[in-house]
C-alpha positions in Angstrom: 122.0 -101.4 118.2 121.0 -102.4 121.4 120.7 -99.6 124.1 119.5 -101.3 127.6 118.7 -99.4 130.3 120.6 -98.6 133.7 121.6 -101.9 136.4 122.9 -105.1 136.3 120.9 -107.8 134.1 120.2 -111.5 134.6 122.0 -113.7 132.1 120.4 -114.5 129.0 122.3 -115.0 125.2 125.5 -114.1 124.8 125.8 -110.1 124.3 125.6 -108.5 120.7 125.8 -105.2 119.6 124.6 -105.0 116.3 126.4 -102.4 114.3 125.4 -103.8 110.6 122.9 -100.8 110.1 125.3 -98.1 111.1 127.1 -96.3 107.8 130.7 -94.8 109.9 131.2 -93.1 106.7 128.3 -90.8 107.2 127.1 -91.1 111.0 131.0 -90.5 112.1 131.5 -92.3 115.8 129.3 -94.9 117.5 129.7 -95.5 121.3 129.4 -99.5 122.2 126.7 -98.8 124.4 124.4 -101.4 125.9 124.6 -104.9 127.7 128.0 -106.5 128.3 128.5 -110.2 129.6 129.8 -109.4 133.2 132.0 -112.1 135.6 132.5 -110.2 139.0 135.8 -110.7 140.8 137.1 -113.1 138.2 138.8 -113.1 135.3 137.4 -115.3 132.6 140.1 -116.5 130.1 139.9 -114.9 126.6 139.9 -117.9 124.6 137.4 -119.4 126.7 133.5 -119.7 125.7 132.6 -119.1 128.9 128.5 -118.2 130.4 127.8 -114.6 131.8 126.8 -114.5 135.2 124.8 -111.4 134.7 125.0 -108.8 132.4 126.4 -105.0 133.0 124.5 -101.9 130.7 127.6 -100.0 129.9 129.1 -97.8 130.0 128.9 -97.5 133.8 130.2 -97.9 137.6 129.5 -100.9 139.5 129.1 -98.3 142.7 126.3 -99.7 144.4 125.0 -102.5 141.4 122.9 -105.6 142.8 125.1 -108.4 142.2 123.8 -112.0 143.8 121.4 -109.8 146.3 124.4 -107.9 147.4 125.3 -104.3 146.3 128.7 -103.7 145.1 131.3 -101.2 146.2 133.8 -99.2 144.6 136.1 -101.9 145.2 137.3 -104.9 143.2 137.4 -106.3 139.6 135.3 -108.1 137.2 135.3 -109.2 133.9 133.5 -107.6 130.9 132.6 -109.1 126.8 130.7 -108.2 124.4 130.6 -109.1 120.6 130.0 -106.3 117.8 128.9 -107.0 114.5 130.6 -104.7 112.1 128.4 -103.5 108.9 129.5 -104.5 105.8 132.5 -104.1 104.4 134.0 -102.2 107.6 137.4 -104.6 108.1 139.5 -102.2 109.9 138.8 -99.7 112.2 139.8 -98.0 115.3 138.8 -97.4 118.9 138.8 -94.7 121.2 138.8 -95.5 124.7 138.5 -92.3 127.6 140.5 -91.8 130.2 138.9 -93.5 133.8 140.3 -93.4 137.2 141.0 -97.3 137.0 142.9 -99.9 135.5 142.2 -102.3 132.3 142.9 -104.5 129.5 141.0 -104.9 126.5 141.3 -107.7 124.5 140.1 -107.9 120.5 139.5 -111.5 118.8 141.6 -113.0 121.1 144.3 -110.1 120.9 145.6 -107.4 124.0 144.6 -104.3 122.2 145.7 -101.9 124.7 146.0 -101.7 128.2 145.8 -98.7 131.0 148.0 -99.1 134.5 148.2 -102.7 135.3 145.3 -105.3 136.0 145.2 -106.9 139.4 143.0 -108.6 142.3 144.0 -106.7 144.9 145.2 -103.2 146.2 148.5 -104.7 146.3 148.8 -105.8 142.3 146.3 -103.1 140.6 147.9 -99.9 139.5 146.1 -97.5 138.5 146.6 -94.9 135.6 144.7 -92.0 133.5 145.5 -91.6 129.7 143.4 -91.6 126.5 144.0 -94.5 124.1 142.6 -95.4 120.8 144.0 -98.2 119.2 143.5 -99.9 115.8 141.7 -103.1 115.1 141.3 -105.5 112.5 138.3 -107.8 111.7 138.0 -109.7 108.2 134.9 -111.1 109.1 133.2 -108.3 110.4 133.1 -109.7 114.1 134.6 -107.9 116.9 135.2 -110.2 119.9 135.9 -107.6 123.1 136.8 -109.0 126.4 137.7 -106.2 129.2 139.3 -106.9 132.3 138.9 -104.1 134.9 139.9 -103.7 138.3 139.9 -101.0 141.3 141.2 -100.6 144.8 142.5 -97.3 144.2 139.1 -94.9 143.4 135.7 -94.3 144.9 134.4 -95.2 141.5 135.0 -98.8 139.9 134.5 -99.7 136.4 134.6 -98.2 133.1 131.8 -95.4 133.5 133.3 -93.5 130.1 132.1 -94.8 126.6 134.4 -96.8 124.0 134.0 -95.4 120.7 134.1 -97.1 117.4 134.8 -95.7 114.0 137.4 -95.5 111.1 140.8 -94.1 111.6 140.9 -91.0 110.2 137.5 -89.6 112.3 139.2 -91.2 115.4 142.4 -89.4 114.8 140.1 -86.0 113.9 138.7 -86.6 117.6 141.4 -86.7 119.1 143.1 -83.5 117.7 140.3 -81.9 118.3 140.0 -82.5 121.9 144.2 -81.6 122.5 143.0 -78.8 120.9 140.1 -77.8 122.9 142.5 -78.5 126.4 145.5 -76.3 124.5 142.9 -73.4 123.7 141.6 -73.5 127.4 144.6 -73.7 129.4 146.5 -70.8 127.0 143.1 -68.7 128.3 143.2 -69.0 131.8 147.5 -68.5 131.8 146.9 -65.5 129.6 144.3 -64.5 132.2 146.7 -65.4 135.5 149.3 -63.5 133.4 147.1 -59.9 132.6 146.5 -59.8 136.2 149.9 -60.9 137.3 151.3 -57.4 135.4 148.7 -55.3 136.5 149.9 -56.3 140.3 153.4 -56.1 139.5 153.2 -52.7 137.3 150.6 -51.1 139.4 150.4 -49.3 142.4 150.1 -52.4 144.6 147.5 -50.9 147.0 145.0 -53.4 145.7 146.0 -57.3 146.0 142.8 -58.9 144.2 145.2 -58.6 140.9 147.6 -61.1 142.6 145.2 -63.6 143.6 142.9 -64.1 140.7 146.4 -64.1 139.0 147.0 -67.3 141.4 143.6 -68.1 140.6 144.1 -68.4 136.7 147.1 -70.4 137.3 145.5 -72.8 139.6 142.8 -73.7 136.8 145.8 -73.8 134.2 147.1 -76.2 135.9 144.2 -78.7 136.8 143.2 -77.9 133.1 146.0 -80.7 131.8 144.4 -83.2 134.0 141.2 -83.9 132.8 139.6 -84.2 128.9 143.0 -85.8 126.9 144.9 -85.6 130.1 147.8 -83.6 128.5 150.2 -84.4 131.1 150.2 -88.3 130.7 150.7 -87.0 126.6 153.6 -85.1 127.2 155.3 -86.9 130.2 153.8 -90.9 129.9 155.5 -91.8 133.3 152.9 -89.4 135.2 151.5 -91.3 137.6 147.8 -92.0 138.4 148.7 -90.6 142.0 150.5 -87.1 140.9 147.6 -86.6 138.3 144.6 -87.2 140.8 146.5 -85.4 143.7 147.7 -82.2 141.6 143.6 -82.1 140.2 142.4 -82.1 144.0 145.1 -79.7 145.2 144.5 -77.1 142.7 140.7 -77.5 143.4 141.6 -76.3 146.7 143.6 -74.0 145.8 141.0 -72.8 142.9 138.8 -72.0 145.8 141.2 -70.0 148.5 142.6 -67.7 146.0 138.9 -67.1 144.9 137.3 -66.5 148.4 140.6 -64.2 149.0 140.1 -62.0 146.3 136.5 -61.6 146.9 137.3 -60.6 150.6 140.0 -58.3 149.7 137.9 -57.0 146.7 134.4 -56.3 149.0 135.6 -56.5 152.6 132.6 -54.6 153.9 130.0 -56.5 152.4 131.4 -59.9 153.6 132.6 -60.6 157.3 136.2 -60.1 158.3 137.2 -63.9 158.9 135.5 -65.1 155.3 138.3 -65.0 153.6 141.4 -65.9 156.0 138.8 -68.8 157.0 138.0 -70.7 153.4 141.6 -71.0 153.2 142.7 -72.4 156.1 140.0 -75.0 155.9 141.3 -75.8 151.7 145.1 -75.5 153.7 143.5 -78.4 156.1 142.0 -80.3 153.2 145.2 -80.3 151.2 147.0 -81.5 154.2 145.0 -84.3 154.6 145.1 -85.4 150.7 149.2 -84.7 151.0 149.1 -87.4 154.3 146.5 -89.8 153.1 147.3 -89.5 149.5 144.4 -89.1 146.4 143.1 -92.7 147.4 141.8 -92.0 150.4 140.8 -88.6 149.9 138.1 -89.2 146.5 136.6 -91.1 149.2 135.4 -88.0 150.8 135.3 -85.5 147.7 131.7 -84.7 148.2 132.5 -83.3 151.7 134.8 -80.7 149.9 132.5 -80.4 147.2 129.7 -79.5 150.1 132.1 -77.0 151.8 132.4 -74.9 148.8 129.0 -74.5 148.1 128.5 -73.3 151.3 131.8 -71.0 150.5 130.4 -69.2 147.8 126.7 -69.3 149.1 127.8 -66.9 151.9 129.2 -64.1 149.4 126.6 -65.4 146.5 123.6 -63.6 148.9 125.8 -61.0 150.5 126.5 -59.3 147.3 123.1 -60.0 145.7 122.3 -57.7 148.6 124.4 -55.2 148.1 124.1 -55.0 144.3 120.0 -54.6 144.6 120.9 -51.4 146.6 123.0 -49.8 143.5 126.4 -51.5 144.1 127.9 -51.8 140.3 131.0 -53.4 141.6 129.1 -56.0 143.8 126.5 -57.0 140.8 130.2 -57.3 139.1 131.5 -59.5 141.8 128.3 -61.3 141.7 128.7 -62.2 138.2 132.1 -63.9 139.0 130.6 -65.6 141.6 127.6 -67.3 140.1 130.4 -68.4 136.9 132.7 -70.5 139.4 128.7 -71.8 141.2 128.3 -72.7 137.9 131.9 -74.9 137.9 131.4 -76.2 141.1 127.9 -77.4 140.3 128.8 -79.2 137.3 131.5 -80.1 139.1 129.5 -82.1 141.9 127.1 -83.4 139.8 130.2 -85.0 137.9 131.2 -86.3 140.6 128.0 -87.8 141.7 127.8 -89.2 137.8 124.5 -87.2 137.2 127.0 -86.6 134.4 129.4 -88.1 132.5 131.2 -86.0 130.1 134.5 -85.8 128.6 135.7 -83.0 131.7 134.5 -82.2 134.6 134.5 -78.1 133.7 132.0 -76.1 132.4 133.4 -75.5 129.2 133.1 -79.1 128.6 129.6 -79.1 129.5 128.4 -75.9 127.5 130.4 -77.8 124.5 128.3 -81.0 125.3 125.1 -79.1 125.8 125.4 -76.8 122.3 127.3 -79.3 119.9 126.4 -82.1 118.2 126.1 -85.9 119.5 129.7 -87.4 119.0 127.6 -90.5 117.2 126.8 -88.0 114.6 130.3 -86.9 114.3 131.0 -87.2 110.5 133.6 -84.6 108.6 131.0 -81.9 108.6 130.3 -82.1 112.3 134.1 -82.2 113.3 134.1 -78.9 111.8 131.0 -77.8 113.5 132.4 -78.9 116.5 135.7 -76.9 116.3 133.6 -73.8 115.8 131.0 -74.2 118.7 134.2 -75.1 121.0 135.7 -71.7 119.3 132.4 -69.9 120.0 131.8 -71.0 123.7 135.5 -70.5 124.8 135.2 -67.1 123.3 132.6 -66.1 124.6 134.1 -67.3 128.2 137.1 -65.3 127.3 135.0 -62.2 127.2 132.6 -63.0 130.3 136.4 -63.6 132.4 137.4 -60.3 131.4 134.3 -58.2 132.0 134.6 -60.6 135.4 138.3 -59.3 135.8 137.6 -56.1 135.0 134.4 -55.3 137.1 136.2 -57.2 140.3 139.3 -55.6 140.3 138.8 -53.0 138.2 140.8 -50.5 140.8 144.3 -52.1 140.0 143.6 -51.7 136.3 143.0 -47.6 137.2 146.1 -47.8 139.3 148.3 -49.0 137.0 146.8 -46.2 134.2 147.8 -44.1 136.7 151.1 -44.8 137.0 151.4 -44.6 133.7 152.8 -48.1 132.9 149.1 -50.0 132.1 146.2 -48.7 130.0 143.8 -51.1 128.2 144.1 -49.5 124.5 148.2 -49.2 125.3 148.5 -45.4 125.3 147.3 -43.9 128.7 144.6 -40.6 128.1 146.1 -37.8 130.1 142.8 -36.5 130.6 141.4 -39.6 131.9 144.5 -40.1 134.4 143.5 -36.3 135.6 140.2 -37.3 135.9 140.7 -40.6 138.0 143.5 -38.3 140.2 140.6 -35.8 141.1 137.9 -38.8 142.2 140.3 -40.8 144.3 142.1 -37.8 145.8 137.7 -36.6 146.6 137.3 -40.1 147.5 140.2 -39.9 150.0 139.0 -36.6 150.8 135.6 -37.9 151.7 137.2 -40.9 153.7 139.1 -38.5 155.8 136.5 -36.3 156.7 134.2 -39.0 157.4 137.0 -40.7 160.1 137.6 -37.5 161.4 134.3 -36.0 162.0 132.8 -39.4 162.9 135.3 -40.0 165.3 134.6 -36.0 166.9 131.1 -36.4 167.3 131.2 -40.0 168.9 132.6 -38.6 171.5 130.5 -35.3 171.7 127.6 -37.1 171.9 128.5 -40.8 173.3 127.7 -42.3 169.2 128.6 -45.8 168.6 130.9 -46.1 165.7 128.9 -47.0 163.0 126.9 -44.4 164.4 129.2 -41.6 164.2 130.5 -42.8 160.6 127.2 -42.8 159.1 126.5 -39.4 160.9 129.3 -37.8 159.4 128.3 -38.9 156.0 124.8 -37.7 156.3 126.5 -34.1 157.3 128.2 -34.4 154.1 124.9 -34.6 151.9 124.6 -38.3 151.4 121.2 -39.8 151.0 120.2 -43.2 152.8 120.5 -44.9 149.7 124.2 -43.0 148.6 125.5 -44.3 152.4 123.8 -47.8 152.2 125.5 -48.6 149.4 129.0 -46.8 150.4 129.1 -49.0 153.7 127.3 -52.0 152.4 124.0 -52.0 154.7 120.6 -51.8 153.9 118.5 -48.5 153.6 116.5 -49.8 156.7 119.0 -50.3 158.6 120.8 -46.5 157.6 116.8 -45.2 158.8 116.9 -46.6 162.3 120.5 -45.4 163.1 119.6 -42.1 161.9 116.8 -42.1 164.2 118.9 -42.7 167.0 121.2 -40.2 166.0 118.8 -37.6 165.5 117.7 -38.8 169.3 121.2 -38.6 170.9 122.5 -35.0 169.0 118.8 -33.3 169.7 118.3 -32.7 166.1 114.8 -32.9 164.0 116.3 -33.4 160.6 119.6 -33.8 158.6 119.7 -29.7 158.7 119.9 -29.6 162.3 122.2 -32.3 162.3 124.6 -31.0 159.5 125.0 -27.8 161.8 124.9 -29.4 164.7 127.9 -31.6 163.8 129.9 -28.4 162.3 129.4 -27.0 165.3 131.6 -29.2 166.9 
């Protein structure tokens, strides 16, 4: 097989890939990877044996190829061909095209194959469309003639940059069970997710919200989820349009975000600043109008400036509660956790869109899959299975990091609802456990009150500033520097030069004088 390296050729021979060593009984799927005769901005007739211009390594986007000492832009069409040469006795076969933001026609020995949105020249007869297709072929000689016509005034990225797969019908069909499958198991996890969190708001006390936005945070990625890998939504409802798909995928990524930095600043809204939260969403509100006014063509023009936003979204509470966790925060090492697992999305995510990868999804599942599990050129009866158990295995195992996530961030909500007596995690609330949470939250509230009471006495006793006073009052209660550091999310150094200054303004030499000083009052 001939496997050519990255860029735009100069013509030589016609382009063969040579197939006749491959067994597709044993080495299961073989992507048609290599050089392809390419025509740019014309459409060379099928029956025609006509000379390459230059040749294209596929697969690949013609974003910013040297083409006649010009580079290309994401713009325009062009013509592909390629010939394979079948190994013996292979005479019928099938293909299995992925889903690409673009439009195209492929034709086999002189034959349309199969087709995605409608071919064209300009912005005004190309129409897009996103959908998996696999068709069957037929080759008596063992020749495979492929002529692709692709075009693209609709995307930042032009040309077919996802593989075409080759191999016998019953392995192509296995593939693409598998991967409805893998989309089906992913999007019931993150609904049963949005809906575990959606009854814990609803049946709880509702003093804690962070339940009802990483419910709406679920349900965002549930429904992007149908929009990528086998695009379930051009599966179920064929008349889904290349605009609706694209613009629902970059609405909920917007949306994915603001629930996401809301919940965070409702969950820790001492360890990040006041405007965090009410501020990532307004700018994902501003981003979503200006996708809803220039529409999904326009706007993957400018992805990576979203992309850039969020990573400077999540940076912000990323340190913040590294902070705060390195002081003895359990919650915020909690919180952490859940931040560095949707990093972790949006950096696969960016470097998708930047094609540093080209996978089957854009989410991290996908990538873990792609990373762990075999080569799909190796994808034989045996590796199918293995396949469907590492997908199993990682989506599991996802399952249980989302929980611990859901659990440690908004873990308060779950106690809540025991509480009441309507949620428990094991179905049958523990009496003495409900007893037990009663008597913390009601010393908890105890401690609060005392705190705002006593601060507030003392800052005006002894002309305290507020965080002065507050942190006084909890250092009359017993707390260490460490015990009110982590309490009001500041460091231990910065607890030591307040108390110095409190221990200036109320005369006092140590937290004995100043205990008894503040009772005092």
């Amino acid at each position: 097989m001939l496997i050519c390296s990255f860029g735009i050729g100069t013509a030589q021979d016609r382009s063969v890939i040579d197939l006749r060593s491959w067994n597709p009984e044993t080495q299961g799927l073989q992507a048609l990877v290599g050089m392809w005769d390419f025509a740019w901005e014309t459409m060379q007739p099928v029956e025609n044996d006509w000379s390459a211009e230059a040749y294209f390594s596929m697969p690949g986007t013609w974003n910013n190829r040297s083409y006649n000492d010009a580079f290309l832009g994401g713009f325009g069409y062009a013509t592909f061909r390629v010939r394979v040469l079948l190994p013996p006795g292979m005479t019928e076969g099938r293909l299995w095209i992925e889903p690409a933001s673009t439009a195209y026609e492929l034709w086999v020995n002189g034959e349309l194959s199969t087709r995605m949105g409608q071919v064209g020249t300009d912005f005004s007869n190309s129409i897009p469309y996103r959908a998996m297709r696999s068709p069957f072929f037929r080759s008596p000689d063992g020749i495979l003639d492929l002529t692709l016509y692709v075009s693209n005034y609709h995307h930042r990225v032009g040309g077919m940059w996802r593989p075409i797969w080759i191999g016998n019908a019953e392995r192509i069909g296995a593939k693409d069970v598998l991967d409805i499958g893998y989309d089906i198991l992913l999007l019931g996890i993150c609904l049963c997710f949005s809906l575990y969190n959606g009854i814990i708001y609803a049946f709880g006390s509702r003093k804690s919200r962070e339940p009802l936005f990483l419910a709406l945070f679920f349900l965002a990625v549930a429904l992007r989820v149908p929009t990528l890998g086998s695009v379930l939504y051009t599966r179920i409802i064929p008349e889904f349009s290349w605009q609706a798909i694209i613009g629902l995928e970059y609405l909920m990524n917007h949306a994915i975000i603001a629930f996401f930095a809301v919940a965070l600043h409702t969950a820790f809204p001492r360890a990040l600043s006041k405007y965090y939260g009410p501020l990532v969403a307004v700018i994902m509100g501003v981003l979503s109008v200006l996708l809803l006014g220039f529409g999904p063509e326009w706007y993957s023009r400018i992805i990576n400036i979203f992309m850039l936003i969020t990573v400077i979204a999540l940076a912000w509470p990323l340190v913040r509660l590294t902070q705060v966790g390195f002081r003895g925060n359990r919650d915020a090492r909690r919180g952490l956790l859940a931040i560095v697992v949707v990093f972790g999305i949006v950096i696969t995510e960016w470097a998708h869109f930047s094609e540093l990868i080209i996978s089957r999804d854009s989410l991290p599942f996908g990538f873990l899959l792609g990373v762990f599990s075999s080569p799909p050129a190796a994808q034989a009866y045996s590796q199918i299975l293995f396949n469907a158990v590492t997908i199993l295995v990682v989506l599991i195992a996802a399952t249980l990091l989302l929980f611990r996530v859901s659990e440690g961030l908004f873990g308060a909500a779950t106690r809540e609802a025991a509480v009441a007596g309507r949620v428990s995690m094991n179905g049958c609330p523990d009496p003495d456990e409900i007893l037990r949470i009663h008597l913390n939250e009601q010393k908890q509230q105890t401690v609060e009150a005392r705190r705002d009471e006593t601060g507030l006495r003392i800052v005006e006793t002894y002309g305290l500033t507020d965080r002065e006073g507050e942190i006084a009052s909890l250092a009359a209660q017993g707390l260490s520097n460490k015990e009110i550091a982590a309490l009001l999310f500041i460091s231990e150094g910065t607890v030591r030069t307040h108390m110095y200054r409190i221990f200036r303004k109320t005369n006092s030499n140590n937290r004995t004088e100043l205990s008894r000083a503040i009772l005092q009052r």
